[in-house]
C-alpha positions as CSV (number, residue, x, y, z in Angstrom):
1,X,-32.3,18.0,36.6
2,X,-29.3,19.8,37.6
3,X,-25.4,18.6,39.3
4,X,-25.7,17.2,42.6
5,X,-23.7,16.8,45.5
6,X,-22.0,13.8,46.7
7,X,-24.3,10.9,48.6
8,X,-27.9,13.1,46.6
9,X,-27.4,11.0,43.4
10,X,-31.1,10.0,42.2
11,X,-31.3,6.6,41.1
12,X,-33.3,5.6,38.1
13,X,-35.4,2.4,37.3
14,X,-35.7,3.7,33.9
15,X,-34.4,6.3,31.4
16,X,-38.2,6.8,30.4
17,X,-38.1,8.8,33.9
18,X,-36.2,11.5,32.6
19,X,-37.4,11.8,29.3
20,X,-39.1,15.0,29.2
21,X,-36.2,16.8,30.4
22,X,-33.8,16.2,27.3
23,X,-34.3,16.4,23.4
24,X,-30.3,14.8,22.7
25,X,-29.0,11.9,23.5
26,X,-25.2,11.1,23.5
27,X,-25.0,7.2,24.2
28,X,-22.1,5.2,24.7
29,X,-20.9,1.7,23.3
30,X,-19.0,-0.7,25.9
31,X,-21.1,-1.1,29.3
32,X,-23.8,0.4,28.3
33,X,-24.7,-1.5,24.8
34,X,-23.0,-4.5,24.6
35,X,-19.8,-6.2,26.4
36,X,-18.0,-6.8,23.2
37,X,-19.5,-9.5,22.8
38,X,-23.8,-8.8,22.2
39,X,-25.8,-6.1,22.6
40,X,-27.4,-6.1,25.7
41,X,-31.8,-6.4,25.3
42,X,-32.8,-4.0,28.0
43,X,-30.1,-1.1,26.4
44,X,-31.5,-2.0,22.5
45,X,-34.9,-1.5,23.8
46,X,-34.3,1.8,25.9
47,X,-32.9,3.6,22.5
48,X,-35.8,1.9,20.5
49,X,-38.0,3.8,22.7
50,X,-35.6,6.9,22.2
51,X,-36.3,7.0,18.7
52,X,-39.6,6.1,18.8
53,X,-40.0,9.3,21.1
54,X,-38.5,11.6,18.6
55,X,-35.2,12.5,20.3
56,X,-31.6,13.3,18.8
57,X,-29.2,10.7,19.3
58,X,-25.6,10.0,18.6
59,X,-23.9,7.3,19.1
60,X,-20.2,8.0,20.9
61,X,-17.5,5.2,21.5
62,X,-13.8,5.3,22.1
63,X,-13.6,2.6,19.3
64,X,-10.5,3.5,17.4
65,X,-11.7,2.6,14.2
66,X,-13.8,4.9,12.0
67,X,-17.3,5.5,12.5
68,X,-18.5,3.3,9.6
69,X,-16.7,0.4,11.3
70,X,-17.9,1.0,14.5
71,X,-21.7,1.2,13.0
72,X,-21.4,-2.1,11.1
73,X,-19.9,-3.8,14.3
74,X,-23.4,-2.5,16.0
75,X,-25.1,-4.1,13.8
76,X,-23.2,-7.9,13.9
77,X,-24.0,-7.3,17.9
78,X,-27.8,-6.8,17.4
79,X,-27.9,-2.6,17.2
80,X,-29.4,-1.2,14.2
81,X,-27.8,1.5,12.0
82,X,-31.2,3.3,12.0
83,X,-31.6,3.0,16.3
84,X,-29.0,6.6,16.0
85,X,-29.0,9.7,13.7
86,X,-24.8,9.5,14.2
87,X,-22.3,7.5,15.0
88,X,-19.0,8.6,16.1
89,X,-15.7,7.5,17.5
90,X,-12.4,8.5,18.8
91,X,-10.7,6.4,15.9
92,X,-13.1,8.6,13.6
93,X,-11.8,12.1,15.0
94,X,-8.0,10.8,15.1
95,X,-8.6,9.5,11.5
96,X,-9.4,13.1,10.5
97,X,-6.9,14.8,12.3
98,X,-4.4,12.9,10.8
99,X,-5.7,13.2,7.4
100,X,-6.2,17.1,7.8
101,X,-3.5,18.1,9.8
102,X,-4.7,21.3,10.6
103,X,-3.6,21.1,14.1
104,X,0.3,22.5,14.6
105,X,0.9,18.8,17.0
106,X,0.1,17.5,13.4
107,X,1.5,19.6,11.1
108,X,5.0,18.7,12.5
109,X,4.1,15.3,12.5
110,X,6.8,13.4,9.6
111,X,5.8,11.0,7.6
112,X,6.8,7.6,8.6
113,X,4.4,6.2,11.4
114,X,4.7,3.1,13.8
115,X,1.1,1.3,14.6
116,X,0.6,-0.4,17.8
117,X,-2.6,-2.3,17.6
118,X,-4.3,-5.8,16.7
119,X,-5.1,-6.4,13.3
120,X,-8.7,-5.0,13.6
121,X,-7.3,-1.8,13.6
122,X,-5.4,-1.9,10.4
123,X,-8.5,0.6,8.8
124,X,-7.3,3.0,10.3
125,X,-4.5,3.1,7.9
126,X,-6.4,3.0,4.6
127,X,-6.9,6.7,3.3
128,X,-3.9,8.8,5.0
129,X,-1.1,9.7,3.3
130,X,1.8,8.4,6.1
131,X,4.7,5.8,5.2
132,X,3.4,2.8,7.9
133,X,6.8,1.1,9.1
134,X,8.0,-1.9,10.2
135,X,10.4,-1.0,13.0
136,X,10.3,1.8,15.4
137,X,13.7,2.8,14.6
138,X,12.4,4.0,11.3
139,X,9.3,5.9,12.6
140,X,8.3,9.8,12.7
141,X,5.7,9.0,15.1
142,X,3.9,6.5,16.8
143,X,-0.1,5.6,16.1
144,X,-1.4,3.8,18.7
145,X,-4.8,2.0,18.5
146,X,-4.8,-0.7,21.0
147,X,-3.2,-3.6,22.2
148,X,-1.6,-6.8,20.8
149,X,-2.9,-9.5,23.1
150,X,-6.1,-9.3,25.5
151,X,-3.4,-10.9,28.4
152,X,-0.8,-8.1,27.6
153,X,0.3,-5.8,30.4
154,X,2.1,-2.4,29.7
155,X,5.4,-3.4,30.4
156,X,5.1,-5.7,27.2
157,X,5.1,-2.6,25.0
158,X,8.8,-1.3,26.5
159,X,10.8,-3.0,23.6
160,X,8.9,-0.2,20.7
161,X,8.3,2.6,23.9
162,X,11.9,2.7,25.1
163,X,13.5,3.1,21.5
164,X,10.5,5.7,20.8
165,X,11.4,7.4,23.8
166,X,15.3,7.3,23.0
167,X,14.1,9.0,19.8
168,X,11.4,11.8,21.2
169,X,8.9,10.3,19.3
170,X,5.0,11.8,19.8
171,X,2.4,8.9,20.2
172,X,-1.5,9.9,18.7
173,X,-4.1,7.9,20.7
174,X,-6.9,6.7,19.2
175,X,-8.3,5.3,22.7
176,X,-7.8,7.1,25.8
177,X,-9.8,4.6,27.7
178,X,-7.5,2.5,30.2
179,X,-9.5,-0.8,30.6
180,X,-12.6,-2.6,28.7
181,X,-14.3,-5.4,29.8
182,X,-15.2,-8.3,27.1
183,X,-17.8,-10.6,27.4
184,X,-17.0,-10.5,31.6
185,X,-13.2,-10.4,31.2
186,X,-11.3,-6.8,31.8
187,X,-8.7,-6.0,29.2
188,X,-6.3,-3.3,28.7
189,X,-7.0,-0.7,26.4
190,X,-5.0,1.9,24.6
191,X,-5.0,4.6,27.0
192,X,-3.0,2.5,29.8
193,X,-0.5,2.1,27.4
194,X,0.1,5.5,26.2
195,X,-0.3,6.6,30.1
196,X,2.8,4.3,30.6
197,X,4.3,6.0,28.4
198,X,3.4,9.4,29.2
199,X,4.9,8.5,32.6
200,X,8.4,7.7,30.7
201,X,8.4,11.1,29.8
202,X,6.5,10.7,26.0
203,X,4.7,13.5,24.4
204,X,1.4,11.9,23.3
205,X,-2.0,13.5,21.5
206,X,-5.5,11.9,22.3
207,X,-8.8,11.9,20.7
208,X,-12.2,10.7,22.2
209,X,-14.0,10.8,25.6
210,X,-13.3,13.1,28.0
211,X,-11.8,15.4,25.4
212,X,-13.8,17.8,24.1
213,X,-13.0,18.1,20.6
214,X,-15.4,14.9,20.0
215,X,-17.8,16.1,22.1
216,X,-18.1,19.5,19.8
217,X,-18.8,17.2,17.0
218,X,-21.6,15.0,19.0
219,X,-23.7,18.5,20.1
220,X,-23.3,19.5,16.2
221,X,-24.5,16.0,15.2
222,X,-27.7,16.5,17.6
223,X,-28.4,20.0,16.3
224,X,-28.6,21.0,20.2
225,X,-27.5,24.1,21.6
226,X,-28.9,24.2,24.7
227,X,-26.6,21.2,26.7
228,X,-28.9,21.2,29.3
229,X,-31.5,19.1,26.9
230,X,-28.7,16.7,26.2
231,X,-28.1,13.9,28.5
232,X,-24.9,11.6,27.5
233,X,-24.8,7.8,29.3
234,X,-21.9,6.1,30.2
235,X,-20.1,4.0,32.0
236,X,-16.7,6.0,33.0
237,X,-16.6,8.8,35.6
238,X,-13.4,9.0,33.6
239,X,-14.5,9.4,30.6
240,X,-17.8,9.5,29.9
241,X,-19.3,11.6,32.9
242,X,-16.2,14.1,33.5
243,X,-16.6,14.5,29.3
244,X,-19.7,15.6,29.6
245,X,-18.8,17.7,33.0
246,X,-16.7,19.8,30.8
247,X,-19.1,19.8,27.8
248,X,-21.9,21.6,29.8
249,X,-24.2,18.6,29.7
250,X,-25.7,16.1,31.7
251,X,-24.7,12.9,32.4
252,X,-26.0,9.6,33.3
253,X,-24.3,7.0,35.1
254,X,-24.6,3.6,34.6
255,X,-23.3,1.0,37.5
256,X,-23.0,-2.1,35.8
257,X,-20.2,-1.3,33.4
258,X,-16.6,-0.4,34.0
259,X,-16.9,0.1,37.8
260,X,-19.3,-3.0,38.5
261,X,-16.7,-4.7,40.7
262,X,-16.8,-1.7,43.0
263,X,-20.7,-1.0,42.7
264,X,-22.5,-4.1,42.2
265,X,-25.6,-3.0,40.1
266,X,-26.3,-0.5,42.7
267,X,-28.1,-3.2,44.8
268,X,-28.2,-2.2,48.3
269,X,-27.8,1.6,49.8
270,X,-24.0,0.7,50.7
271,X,-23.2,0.2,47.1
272,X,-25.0,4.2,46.4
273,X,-22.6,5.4,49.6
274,X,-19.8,3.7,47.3
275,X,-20.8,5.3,44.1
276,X,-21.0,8.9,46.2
277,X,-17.3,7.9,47.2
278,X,-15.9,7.1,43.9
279,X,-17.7,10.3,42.3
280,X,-15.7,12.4,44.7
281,X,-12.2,10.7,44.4
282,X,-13.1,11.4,40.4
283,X,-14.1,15.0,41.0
284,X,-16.8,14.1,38.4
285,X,-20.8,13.7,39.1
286,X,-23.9,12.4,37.3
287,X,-27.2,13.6,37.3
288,X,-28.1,10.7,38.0
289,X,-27.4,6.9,38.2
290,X,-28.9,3.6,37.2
291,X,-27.6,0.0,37.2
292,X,-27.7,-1.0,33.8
293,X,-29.3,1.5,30.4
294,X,-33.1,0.6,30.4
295,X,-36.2,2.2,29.0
């Protein structure tokens, strides 16, 4: 299968349609596994059948937590450790960089650091060598992981942004995505909030889907060099499909995620006409599309 041009996007019943073509498989979390809440059946049989077929696959999310986390999560939601030869995660690859700090954005990173993110995220602390403070007005630099409350908007974050700002303080993002939806219900994600304040003028660093640092990692993971073997699956035009874009591989859209409300499963050959539409307002196209990750 090759790129396509807008309104020629083949629609799949089933990934077993495409099977042949690839020998990697680069498969995302939220939308296309589970909703936050349980795995979905159809998507937990489709990599069964993956496996069963002999192919590579990783696992990539824009979880920020470390892999380990993320994998034990999986498995609470009804997705085996053994259904993926990897796992990885943006929280994994910020984790490293700020444990490394090979990079010069990190090397002139100081050592006091501000987290913004819920209490699940407090992992992400355990192993680095940074002085975690209480107030912003004490902080080096800002680690943001994700949001407070599921009913927050940005705007709630301006009493730590502002005084960061004031300060020239760089954020590290350990989710660029913008928006999630749980169990149904969107929520805001990381990304919107550093975004917001990117827009206030703030220097900030990201990790995870569509940059392709993580992406490096995933083809090394699959043992692929060849990208046009590897399809990755996603949700996101944003992320996932303009990710893969820039990696040189192939991706797979699936409807029923993060654009359902404009797309509705793909139903009718309006909703196909809209997908063509959003592709090209995204610059960013699949291979091919299905409603929901099936075998």
């Amino acid at each position: 299968m090759s790129a396509v041009a807008p309104r020629t996007i083949p629609l799949l019943s089933g990934v077993s349609e495409v099977i042949d073509d690839y020998d990697g498989f680069v498969i995302d979390l939220w939308g296309v596994m589970h909703d936050g809440m349980e795995a979905f059946p159809e998507a937990v049989v489709a990599l069964k059948n993956l496996r069963a077929a002999g192919k590579r696959i990783v696992i990539l999310s824009n979880a920020p937590r470390r892999a380990e986390s993320v994998t034990v999560r999986n498995e609470e939601l009804g997705i085996a450790r053994d259904l993926a030869d990897a796992v990885l995660s943006s929280g994994e690859v910020t984790w490293r960089n700020l444990k490394e700090r090979k990079l010069p954005f990190y090397q002139q990173l100081g050592q006091n650091a501000y987290l913004i993110g819920p209490s699940r995220d407090l992992g992400m602390k355990e192993g680095l060598e940074f002085n975690f403070v209480e107030q912003v007005d004490e902080a080096d630099f800002i680690l943001l992981t994700g949001i407070w409350d599921p009913q927050d908007a940005v705007e709630r974050y301006d009493s730590v942004l502002k005084p960061a700002l004031e300060k020239n303080l760089p954020m590290v993002c350990a989710n660029p995505d913008l928006e999630v939806i749980r169990g149904g219900k969107r929520e805001l994600c990381a990304g919107a909030v550093a975004h917001y304040y990117e827009d206030m003028g703030g220097k900030v660093q990201y990790h995870g889907k569509p940059y392709q640092d993580i992406y490096l990692e995933c083809m090394k993971l699959v043992g692929i060099e060849d990208g046009s073997r590897v399809l990755a699956v996603g949700d996101s035009l944003r992320t996932d499909i303009a990710g893969a874009n820039a990696a040189g591989i192939h991706g797979l859209f699936i409807a029923g995620g993060i654009h359902s409300d404009d797309l509705h499963g793909l139903k009718a050959p309006s909703d196909m006409i809209k997908l063509a539409g959003l592709c090209k307002n995204y610059g960013q196209y699949p291979v091919a599309a299905m409603p929901i990750f099936k075998w």
